[in-house]
Every structure is written in C-alpha cells, then in structure tokens.
Residue frames relative to the residue before (quaternion, step in Angstrom):
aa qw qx qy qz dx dy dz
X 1.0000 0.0000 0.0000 0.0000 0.00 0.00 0.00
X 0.3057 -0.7842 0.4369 0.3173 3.48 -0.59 0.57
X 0.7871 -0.4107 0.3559 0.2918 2.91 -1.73 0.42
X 0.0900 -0.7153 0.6493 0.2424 4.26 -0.61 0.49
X 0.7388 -0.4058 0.3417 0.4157 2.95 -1.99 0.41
X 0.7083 0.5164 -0.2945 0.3807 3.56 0.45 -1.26
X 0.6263 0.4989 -0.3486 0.4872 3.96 1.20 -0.31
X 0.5921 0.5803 -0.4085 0.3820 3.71 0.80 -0.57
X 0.1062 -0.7596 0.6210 -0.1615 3.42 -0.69 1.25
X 0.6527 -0.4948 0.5019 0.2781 3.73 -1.32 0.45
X 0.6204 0.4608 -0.4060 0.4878 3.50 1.01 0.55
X 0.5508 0.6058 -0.2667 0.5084 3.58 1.68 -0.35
X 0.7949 0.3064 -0.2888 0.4368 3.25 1.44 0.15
X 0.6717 0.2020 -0.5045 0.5035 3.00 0.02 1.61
X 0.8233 -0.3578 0.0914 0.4310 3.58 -1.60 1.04
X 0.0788 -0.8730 0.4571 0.1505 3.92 -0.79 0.65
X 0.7409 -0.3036 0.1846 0.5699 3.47 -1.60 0.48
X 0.1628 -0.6287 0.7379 0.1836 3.98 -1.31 0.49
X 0.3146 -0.6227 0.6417 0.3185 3.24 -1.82 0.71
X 0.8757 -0.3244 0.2442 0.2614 3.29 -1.61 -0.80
X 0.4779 0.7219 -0.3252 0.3803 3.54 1.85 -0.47
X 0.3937 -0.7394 0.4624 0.2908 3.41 -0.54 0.60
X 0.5856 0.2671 -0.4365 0.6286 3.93 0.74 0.27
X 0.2935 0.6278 -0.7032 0.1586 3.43 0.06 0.29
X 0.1849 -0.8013 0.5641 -0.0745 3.82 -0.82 0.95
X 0.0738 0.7715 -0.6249 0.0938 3.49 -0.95 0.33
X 0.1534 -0.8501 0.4507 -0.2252 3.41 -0.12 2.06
X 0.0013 -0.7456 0.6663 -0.0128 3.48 -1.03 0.77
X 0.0774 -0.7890 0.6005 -0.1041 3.51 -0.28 1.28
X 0.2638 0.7047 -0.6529 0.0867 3.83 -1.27 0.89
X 0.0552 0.8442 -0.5166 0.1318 3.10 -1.55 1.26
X 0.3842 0.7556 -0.4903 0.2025 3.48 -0.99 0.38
X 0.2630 -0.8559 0.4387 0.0766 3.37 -1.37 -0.42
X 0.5248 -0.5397 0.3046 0.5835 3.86 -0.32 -0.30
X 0.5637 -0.5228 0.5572 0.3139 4.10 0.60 0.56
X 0.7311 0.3378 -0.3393 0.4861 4.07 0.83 0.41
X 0.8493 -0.2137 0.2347 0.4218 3.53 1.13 0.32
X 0.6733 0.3079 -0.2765 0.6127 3.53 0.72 -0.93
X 0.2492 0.6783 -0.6832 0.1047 3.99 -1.28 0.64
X 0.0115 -0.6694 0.7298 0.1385 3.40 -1.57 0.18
X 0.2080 -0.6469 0.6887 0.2527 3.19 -1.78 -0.10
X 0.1377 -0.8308 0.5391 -0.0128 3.38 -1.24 0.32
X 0.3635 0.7817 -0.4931 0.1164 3.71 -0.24 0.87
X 0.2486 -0.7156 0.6470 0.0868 3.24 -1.13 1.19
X 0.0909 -0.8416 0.5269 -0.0765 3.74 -1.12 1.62
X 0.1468 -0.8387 0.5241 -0.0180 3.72 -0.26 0.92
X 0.1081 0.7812 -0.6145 -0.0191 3.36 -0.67 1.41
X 0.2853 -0.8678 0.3759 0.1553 3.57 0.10 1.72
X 0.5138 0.6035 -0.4339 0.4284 3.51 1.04 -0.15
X 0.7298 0.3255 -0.2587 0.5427 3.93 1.26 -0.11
X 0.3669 -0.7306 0.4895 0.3034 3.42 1.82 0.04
X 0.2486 0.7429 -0.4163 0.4615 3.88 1.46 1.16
X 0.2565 0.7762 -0.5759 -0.0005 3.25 -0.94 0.52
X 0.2713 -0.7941 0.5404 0.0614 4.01 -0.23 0.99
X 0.2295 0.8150 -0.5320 0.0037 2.85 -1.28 0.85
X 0.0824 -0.9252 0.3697 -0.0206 3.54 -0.36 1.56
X 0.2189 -0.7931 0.5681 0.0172 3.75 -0.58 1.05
X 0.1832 0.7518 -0.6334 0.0078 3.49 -0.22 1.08
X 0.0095 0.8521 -0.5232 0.0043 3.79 -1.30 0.71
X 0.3895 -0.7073 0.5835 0.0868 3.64 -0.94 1.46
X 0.1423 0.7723 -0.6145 0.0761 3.41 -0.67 1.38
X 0.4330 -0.8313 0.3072 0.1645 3.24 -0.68 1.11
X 0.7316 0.1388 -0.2456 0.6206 3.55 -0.21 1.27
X 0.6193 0.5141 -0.3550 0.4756 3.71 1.25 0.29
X 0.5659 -0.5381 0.5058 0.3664 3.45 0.58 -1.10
X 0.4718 -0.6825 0.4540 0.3248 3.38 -1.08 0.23
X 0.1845 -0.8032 0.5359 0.1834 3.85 -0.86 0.43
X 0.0662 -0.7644 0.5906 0.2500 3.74 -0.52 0.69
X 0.2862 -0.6621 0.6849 0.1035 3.71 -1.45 -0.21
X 0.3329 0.7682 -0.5390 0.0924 3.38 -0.62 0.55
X 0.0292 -0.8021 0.5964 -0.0077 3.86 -1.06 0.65
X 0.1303 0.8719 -0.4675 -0.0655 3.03 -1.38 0.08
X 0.1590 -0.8951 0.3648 -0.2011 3.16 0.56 1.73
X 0.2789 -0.7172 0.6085 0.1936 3.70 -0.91 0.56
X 0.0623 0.7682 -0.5430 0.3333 2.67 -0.93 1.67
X 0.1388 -0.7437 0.6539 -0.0013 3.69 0.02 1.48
X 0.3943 0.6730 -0.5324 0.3288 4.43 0.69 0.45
X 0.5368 -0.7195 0.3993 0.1864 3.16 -1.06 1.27
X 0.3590 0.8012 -0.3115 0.3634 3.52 1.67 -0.21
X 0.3449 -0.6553 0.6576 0.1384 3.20 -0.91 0.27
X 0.5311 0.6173 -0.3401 0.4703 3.70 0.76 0.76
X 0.1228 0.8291 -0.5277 0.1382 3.39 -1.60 0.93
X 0.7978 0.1156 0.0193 0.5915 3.45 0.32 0.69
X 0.5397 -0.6690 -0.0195 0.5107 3.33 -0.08 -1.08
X 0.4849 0.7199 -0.3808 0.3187 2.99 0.91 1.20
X 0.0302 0.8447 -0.5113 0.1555 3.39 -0.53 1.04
X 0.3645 -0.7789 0.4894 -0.1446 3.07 -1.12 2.18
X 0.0239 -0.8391 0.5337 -0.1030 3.74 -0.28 1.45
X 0.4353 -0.7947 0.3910 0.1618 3.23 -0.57 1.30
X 0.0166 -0.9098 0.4097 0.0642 3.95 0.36 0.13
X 0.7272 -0.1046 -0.0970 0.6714 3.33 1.34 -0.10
X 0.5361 -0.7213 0.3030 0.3171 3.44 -0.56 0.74
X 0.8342 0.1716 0.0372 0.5228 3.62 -0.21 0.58
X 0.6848 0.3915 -0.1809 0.5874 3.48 1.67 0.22
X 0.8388 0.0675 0.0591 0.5370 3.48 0.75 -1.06
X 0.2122 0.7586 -0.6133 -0.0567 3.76 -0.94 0.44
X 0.3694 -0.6416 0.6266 0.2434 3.57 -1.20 -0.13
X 0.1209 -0.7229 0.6698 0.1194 3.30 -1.71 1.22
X 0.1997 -0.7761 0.5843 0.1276 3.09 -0.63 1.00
X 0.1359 -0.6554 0.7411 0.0531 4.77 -0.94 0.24
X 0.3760 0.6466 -0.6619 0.0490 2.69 -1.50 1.29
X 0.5417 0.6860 -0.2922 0.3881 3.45 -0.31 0.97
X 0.5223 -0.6878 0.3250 0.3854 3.73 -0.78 -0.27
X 0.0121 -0.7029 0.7076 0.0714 3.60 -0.95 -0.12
X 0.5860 -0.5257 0.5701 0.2351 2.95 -2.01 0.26
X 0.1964 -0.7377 0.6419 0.0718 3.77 -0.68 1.05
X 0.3762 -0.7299 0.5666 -0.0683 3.11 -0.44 2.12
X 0.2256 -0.7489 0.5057 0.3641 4.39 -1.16 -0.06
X 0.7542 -0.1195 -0.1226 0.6340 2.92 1.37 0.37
X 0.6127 -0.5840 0.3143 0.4299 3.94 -1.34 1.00
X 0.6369 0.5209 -0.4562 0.3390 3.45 0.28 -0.15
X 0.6119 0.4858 -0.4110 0.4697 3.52 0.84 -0.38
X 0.4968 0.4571 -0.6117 0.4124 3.99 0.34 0.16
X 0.6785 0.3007 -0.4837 0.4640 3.95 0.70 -0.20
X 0.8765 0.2748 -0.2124 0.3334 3.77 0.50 -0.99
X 0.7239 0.2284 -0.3276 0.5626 3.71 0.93 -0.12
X 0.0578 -0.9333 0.3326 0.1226 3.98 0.56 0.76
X 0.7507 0.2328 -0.2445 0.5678 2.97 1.66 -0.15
X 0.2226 0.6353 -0.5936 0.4409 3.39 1.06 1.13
X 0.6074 0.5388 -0.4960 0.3078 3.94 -0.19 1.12
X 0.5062 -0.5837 0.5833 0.2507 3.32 -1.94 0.35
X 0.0779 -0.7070 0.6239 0.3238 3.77 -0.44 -0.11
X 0.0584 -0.8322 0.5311 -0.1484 3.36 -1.38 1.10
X 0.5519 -0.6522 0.4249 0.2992 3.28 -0.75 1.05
X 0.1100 -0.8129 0.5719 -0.0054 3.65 -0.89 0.68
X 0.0837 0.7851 -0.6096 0.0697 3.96 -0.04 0.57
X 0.0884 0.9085 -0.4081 -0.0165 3.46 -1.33 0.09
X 0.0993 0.8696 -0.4775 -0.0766 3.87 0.29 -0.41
X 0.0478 -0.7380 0.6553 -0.1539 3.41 -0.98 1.47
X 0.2301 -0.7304 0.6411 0.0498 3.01 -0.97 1.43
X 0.1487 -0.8300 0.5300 0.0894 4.20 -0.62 0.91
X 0.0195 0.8253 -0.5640 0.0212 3.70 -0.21 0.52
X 0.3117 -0.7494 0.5479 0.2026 3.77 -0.21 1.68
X 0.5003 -0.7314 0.4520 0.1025 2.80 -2.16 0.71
X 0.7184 -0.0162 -0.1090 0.6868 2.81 1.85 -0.27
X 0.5852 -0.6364 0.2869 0.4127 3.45 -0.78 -0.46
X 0.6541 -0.5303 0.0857 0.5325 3.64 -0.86 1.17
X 0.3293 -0.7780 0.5331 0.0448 2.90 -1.84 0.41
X 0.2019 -0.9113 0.3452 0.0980 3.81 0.85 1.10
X 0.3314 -0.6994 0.5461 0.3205 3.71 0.00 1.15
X 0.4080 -0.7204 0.5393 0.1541 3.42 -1.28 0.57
X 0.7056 -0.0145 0.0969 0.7018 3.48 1.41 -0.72
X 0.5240 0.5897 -0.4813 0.3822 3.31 -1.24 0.58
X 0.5945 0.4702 -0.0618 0.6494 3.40 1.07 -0.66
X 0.0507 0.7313 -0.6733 -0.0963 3.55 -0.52 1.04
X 0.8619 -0.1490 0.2768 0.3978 3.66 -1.94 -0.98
X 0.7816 0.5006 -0.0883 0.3615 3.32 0.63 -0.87
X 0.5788 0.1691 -0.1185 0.7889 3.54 1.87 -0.20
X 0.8025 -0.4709 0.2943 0.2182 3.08 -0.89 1.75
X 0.0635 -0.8770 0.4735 0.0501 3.60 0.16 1.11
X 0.6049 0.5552 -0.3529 0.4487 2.96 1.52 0.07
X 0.1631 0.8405 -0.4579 0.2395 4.30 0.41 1.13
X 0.1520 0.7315 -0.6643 0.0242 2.98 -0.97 0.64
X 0.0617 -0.6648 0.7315 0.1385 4.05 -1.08 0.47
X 0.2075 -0.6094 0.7653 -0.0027 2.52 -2.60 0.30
X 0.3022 -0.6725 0.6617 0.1365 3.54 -0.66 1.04
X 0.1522 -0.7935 0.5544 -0.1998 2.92 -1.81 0.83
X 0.3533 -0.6708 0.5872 0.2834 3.40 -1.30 0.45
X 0.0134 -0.6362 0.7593 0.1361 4.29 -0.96 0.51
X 0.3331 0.7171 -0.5956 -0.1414 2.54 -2.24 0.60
X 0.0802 -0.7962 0.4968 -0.3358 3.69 -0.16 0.88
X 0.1963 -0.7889 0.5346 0.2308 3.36 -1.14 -0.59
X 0.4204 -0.7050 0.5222 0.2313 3.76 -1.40 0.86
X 0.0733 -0.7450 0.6602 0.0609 3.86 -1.25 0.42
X 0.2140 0.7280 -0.6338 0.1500 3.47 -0.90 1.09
X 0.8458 0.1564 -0.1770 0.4784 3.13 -0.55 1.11
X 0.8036 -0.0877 0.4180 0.4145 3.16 0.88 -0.40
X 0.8539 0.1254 -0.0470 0.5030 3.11 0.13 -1.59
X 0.2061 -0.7791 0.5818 0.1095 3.33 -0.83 0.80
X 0.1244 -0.7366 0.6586 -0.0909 3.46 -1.39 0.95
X 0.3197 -0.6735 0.6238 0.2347 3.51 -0.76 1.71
X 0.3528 -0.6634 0.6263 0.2076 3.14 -1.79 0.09
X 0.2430 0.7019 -0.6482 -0.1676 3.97 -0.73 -0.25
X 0.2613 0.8162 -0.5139 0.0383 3.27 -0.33 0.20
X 0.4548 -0.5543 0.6115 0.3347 3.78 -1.39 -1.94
X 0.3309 0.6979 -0.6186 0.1443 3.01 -1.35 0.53
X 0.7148 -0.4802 0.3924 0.3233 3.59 -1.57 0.03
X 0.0278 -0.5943 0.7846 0.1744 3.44 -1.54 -0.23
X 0.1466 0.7350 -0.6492 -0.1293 3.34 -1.55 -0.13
X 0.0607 -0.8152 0.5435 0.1907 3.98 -1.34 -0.06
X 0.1294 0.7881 -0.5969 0.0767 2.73 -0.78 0.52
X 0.3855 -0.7607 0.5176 -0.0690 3.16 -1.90 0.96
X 0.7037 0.3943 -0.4066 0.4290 3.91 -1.06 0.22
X 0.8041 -0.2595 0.1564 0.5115 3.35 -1.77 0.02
X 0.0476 -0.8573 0.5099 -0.0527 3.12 -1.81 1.09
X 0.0436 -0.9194 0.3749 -0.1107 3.09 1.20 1.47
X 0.0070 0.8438 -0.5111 -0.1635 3.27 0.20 0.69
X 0.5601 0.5735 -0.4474 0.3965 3.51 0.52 0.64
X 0.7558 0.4619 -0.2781 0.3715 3.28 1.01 -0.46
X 0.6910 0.3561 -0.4833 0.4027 3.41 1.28 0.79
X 0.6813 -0.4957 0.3831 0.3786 3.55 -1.39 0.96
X 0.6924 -0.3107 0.3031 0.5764 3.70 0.70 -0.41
X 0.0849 0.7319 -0.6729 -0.0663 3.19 -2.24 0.17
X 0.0806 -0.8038 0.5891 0.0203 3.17 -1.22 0.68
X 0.1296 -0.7879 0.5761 -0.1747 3.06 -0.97 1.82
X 0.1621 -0.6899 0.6988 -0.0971 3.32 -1.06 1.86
X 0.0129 0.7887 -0.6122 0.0544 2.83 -1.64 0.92
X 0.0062 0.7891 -0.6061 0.0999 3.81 0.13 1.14
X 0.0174 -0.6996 0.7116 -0.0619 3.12 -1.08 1.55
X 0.1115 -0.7787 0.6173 0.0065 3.48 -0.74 1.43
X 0.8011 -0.2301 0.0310 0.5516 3.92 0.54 -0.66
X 0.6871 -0.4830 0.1645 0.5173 3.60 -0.46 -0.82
X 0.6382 0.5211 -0.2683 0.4991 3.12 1.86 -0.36
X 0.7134 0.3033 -0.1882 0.6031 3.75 1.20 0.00
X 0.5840 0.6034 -0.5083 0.1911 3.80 -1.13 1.10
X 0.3175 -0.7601 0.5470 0.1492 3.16 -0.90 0.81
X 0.0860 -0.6583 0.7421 0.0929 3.43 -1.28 0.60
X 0.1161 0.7995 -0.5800 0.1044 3.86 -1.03 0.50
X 0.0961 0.7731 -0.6229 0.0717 3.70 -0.77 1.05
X 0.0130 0.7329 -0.6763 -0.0729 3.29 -1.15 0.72
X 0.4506 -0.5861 0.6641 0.1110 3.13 -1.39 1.71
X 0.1554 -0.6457 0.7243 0.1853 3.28 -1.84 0.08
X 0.5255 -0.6983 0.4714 0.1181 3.08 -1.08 0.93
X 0.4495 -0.6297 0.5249 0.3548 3.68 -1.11 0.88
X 0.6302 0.5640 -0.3218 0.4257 4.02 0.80 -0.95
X 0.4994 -0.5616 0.4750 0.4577 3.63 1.21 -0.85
X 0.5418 0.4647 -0.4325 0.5509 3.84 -0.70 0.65
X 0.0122 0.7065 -0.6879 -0.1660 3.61 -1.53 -0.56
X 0.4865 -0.6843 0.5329 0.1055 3.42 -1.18 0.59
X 0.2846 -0.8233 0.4905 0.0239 3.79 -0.81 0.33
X 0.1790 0.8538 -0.4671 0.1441 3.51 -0.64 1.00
X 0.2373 0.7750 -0.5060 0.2949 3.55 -0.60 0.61
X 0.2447 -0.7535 0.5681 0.2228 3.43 -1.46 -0.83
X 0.1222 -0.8648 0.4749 0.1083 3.17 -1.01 0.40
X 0.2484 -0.8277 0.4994 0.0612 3.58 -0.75 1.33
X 0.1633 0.8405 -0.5167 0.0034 3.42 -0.25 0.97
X 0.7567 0.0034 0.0631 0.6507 3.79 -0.50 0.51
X 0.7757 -0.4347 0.2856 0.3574 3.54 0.38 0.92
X 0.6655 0.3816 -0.3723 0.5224 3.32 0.89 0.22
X 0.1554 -0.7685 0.6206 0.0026 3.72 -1.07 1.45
X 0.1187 0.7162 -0.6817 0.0908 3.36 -1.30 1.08
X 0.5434 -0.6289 0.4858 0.2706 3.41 -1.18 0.85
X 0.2727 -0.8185 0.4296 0.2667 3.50 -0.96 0.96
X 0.2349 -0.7941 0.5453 0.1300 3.89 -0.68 1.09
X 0.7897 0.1353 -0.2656 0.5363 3.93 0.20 0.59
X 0.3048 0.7346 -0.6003 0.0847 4.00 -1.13 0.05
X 0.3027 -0.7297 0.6109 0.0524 3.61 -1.46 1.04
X 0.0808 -0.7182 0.6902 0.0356 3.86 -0.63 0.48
X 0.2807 -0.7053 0.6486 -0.0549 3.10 -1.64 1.25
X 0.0084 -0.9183 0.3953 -0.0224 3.88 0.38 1.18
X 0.0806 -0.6868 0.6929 0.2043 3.52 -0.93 0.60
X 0.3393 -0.7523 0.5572 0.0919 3.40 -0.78 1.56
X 0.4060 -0.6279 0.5941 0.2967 4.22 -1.22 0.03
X 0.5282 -0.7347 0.3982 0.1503 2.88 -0.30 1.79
X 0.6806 0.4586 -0.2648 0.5063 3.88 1.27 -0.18
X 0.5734 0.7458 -0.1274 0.3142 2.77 0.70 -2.23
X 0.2396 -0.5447 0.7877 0.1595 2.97 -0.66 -2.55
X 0.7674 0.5045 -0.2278 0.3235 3.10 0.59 -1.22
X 0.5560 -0.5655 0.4189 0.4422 3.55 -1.21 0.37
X 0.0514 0.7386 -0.6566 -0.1439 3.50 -1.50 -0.02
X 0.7757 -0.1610 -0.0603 0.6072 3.78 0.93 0.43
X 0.3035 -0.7841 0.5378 -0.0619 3.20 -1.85 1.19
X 0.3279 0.6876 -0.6410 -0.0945 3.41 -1.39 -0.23
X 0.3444 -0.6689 0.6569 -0.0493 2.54 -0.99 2.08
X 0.0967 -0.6367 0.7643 -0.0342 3.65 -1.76 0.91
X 0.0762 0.6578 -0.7467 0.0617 3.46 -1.49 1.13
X 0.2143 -0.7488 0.6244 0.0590 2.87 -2.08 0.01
X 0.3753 -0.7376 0.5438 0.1393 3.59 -0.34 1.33
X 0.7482 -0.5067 0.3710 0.2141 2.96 -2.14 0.49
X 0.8844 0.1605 -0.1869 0.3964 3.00 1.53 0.15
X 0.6970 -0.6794 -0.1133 0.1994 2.37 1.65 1.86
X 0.1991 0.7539 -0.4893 0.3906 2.74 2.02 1.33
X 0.1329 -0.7620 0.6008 0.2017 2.93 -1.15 0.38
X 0.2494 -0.8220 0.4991 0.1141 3.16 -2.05 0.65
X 0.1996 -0.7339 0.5773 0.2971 3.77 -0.95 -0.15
X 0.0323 0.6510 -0.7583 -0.0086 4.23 -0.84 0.25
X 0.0017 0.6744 -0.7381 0.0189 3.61 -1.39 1.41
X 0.1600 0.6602 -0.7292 0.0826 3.54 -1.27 0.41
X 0.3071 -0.5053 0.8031 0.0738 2.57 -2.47 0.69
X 0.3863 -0.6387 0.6291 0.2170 3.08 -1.48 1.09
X 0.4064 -0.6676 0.5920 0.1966 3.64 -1.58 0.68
X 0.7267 -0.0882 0.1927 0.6534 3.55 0.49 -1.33
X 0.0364 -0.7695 0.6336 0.0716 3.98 -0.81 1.21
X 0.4788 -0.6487 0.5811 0.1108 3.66 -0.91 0.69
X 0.1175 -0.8174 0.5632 -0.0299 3.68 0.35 0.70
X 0.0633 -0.8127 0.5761 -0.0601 3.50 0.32 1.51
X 0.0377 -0.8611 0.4861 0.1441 3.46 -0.87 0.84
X 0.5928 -0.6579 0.4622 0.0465 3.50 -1.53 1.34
X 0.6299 0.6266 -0.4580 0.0292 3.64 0.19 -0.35
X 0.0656 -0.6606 0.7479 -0.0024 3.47 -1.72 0.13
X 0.8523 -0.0130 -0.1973 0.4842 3.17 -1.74 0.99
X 0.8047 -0.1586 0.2364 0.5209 3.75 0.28 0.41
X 0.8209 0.4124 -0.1436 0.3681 3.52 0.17 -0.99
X 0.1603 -0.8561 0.4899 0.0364 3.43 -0.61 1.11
X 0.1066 0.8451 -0.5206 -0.0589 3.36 -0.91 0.96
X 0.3440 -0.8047 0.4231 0.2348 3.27 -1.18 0.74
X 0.3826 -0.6497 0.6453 0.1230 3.73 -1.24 0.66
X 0.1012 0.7445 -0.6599 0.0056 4.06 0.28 0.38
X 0.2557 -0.7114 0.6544 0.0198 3.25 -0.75 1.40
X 0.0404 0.9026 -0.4243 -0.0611 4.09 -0.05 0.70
X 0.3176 -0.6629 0.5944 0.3263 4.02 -0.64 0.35
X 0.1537 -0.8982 0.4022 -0.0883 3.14 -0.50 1.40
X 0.0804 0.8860 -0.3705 -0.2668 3.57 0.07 0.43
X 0.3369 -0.8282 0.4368 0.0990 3.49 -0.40 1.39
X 0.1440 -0.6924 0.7025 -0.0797 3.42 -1.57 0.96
X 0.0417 -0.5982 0.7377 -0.3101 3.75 -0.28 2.69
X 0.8778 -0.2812 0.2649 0.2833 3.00 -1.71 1.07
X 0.8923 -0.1870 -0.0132 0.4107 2.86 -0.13 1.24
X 0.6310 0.3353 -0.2103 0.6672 3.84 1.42 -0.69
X 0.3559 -0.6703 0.6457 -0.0842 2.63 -2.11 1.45
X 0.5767 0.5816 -0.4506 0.3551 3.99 -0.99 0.28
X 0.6494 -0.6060 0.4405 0.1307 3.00 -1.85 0.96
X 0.1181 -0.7731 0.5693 -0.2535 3.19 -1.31 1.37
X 0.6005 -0.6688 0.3749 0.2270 3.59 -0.77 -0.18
X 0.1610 0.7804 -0.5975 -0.0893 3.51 -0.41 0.13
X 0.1727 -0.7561 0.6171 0.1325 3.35 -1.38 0.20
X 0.3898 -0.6677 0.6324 0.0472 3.42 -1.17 1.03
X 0.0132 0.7213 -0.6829 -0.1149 3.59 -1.19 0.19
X 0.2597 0.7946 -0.5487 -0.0120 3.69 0.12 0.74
X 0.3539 -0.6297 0.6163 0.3137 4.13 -1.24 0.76
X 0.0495 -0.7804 0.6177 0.0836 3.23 -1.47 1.07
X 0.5626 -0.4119 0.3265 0.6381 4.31 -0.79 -0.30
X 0.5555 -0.5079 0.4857 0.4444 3.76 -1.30 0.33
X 0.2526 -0.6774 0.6791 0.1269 2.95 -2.25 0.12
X 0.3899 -0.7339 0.5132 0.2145 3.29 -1.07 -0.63
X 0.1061 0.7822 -0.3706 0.4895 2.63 1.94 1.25
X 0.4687 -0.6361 0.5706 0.2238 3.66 -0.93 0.41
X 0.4722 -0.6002 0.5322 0.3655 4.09 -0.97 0.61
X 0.0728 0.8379 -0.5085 -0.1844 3.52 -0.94 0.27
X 0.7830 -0.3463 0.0168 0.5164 3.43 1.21 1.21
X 0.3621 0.8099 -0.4297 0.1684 3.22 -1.02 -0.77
C-alpha cells in the first residue's frame, strides 16, 4: 500500500528497511532545469537483496550534446551514491544537495545512445546543485501499480548551482522534481507508462502519470497545483504520437482531472528522448527519458517527460535508467 502524504516522515529520507523479494528496489530520482533547454535527470537505485546499486546521470546541453552516465556497482554503503552521482540529504523533506563527479559519454544528440552508439567523446562531468522543496511531499494515490515501487512520493522544487562538462561550465537557476520511492520493481511487468511533470512556480504545477494495466485499461495519478490550491488527480487520458523506430514519445496531449473536478490539458513535444534500456531474463525494456518542450494553460518551457515502453529483447547492453 503506498505511503500517504500525512505518513511521510524524515525517516523516508534515506535508503529503507528491504523485504525479501528479489526486485525489491529502493530509488531516489531528481530532475529538471532552467525551462530554456539545459536539464538533467539523475537517479541513483539500490536493490540490496542483489547487493546492486545503479546510478544514472543524464544531461541536455545546448550546442554541446547530450551526456549520459551510468554505473553499477555493489555496494552494501549507507550513502546514497553511485557512479558519479551523489545525493545528500540536508534537511529532511526540504533541502538536498547534488553533488557529479566523474565521466560519461558525450552523445550529439540522446537518440544516438540507441542509434549511433559509439559515436561519443568520454568526458569529465562535475557539478553541485543545491534543491530547496516547494512544498511538502506529495504521495500519488494511484497510478503506480505492484510492480514499480508503490511506495512514492515527489516534491517540486527550486535547483540552483551550476553544471561542468567538458570544460564548459553552465550555472543553473531553475526547477524541477525529486521523488522516492521503494518496493518491488519489475520493470517488465508494466504494459507501459507515461509521466509528465511541469513545474512552473509554487502556486502552479502539474505532475501526472498514467500506468497501463496488465488486464487492459490504465489508471491515473498525480496532482495538480493551481493558484495555490493542490488536489490529487483521480482520472486522465493521453493521446500519443509514438517514434515509428524508437517507441519513444515525440508529442502529446495529456488531460486529467482532480478531486475536485477541475479539469486540465498539458501538450508537449519532445526535443531529444534518451531511450534508456531495461532488460532482464530476456526481456528488454525501455525508459526514454525526453527534453520536452511543454505548453499548460497558458505557460510554456522545457521539462521532462518519461515514457516506459516494453519492447522484443536484444543483445544490446543496459544503459541505466
């Protein structure tokens, strides 16, 4: 059952008790950007029953290219760290630090880690981001089945700080999300999801995932923050133009509907999706992490989305996510 807002507590932030499943999983995920183009995402994921820990840095730099990062390293350390990314908690539920150190592979654009894969530079990445929620977590109620950590909660946010790759450094002020979340994490066993997230200020943002279902149907979850007033969103339909290779998204228009029966619209076009890949026992799935540029009532700017689509295996190597 998942966690409610009112249960989340300053013990939920930092790596928790695991039961006995073997995908059991425990995840810290944060992302965003200045809403003009530069964004990264970043999540470091620990499934201690395999004594696993993952950790993935992807970043959109404009006129540079995209850089991915990825590790994966046994590690039974109480840290919150992997590769080269590493998450410090400074006030519970209010404030954390991202710290980057390390290499990755500077990509000319994210799609080419699926089609030109060895078209890269390796390059030194470093970084420091200071996050400061906007409000206080927020636990999807539905959207989120058994099989992907039902236990989740996010938190918009101000970032700011600054990125270095290559050389060239670039401050950041901007916004974006964090979330954690915990228990079995099978990414194969859902039909798909697709998760938007527009963070415009503290009084306006949408968060919105729809889950497909193994039975057929899909479900809907999120929240919505308009003019200061926040309600979780209980129904929504998405309308997808898929990449006819890929899988991947490349433009939307997502509709939802809060508990109190506003209603919303969130279009976007994806710019450059990363097409992260997932596989175990045979079966490959992809996570396409995308720079998105989004269009919500009336506000415009760039942001993330994320696909989850299942494709036939390969014999392709994982590259994070």
């Amino acid at each position: 059952m998942a966690v409610q807002s009112d249960q989340i507590i300053a013990a939920h932030e930092g790596w928790q008790r695991p039961r006995a499943e073997d995908q059991w999983s425990d995840s810290f995920y944060f992302g965003g950007g200045d809403g003009r183009g530069l964004a990264f995402y970043s999540r470091i994921g620990r499934r201690p029953n395999e004594g696993v820990v993952e950790g993935a840095l992807g970043i959109w730099l404009p006129e540079q290219g995209f850089l991915l990062s990825f590790a994966r390293e046994r590690s039974e350390e109480p840290s919150i760290a992997c590769g080269a990314a590493l998450f410090e908690c400074l006030e519970p539920l209010r404030s954390w630090e991202l710290l980057f150190e390390g290499h990755g592979r500077l990509f000319e654009r994210a799609e080419h880690i699926a089609t030109r894969r060895d078209d890269y530079r390796e390059v030194h990445v470093t970084g420091s981001l200071l996050f400061n929620a906007w409000s206080g977590p927020l636990s999807f109620r539905s959207g989120l089945s058994t099989p992907v950590a039902s236990s989740h909660y996010e938190q918009p946010g101000s970032l700011s700080g600054a990125i270095q790759v290559d050389g060239v450094r670039r401050p950041l002020d901007g916004r974006g999300l964090r979330d954690h979340s915990w228990g079995v994490r099978d990414w194969q066993q859902v039909p798909y999801w697709r998760w938007f997230g527009f963070v415009g200020d503290p009084d306006n943002f949408l968060m919105l995932n729809n889950v497909g279902l193994a039975g057929g149907g899909e479900t809907a979850g999120g929240f919505l923050m308009r003019d200061g007033v926040l309600a979780p969103i209980v129904s929504g339909t998405t309308e997808s133009e898929l990449d006819a290779e890929l899988g991947c998204q490349r433009s939307f228009r997502a509709s939802a509907t809060d508990e109190q029966g506003r209603e919303t619209l969130l279009e976007g076009r994806a710019l450059e999706v990363a097409p992260l890949r997932q596989r175990r026992d045979g079966r490959l799935t992809l996570v396409n992490e995308a720079l998105t540029e989004y269009r919500w009532e009336g506000r415009s700017g760039t942001g993330i989305s994320e696909y989850l689509v299942q494709r036939p295996g390969d014999e392709t190597d994982g590259a994070g996510g």
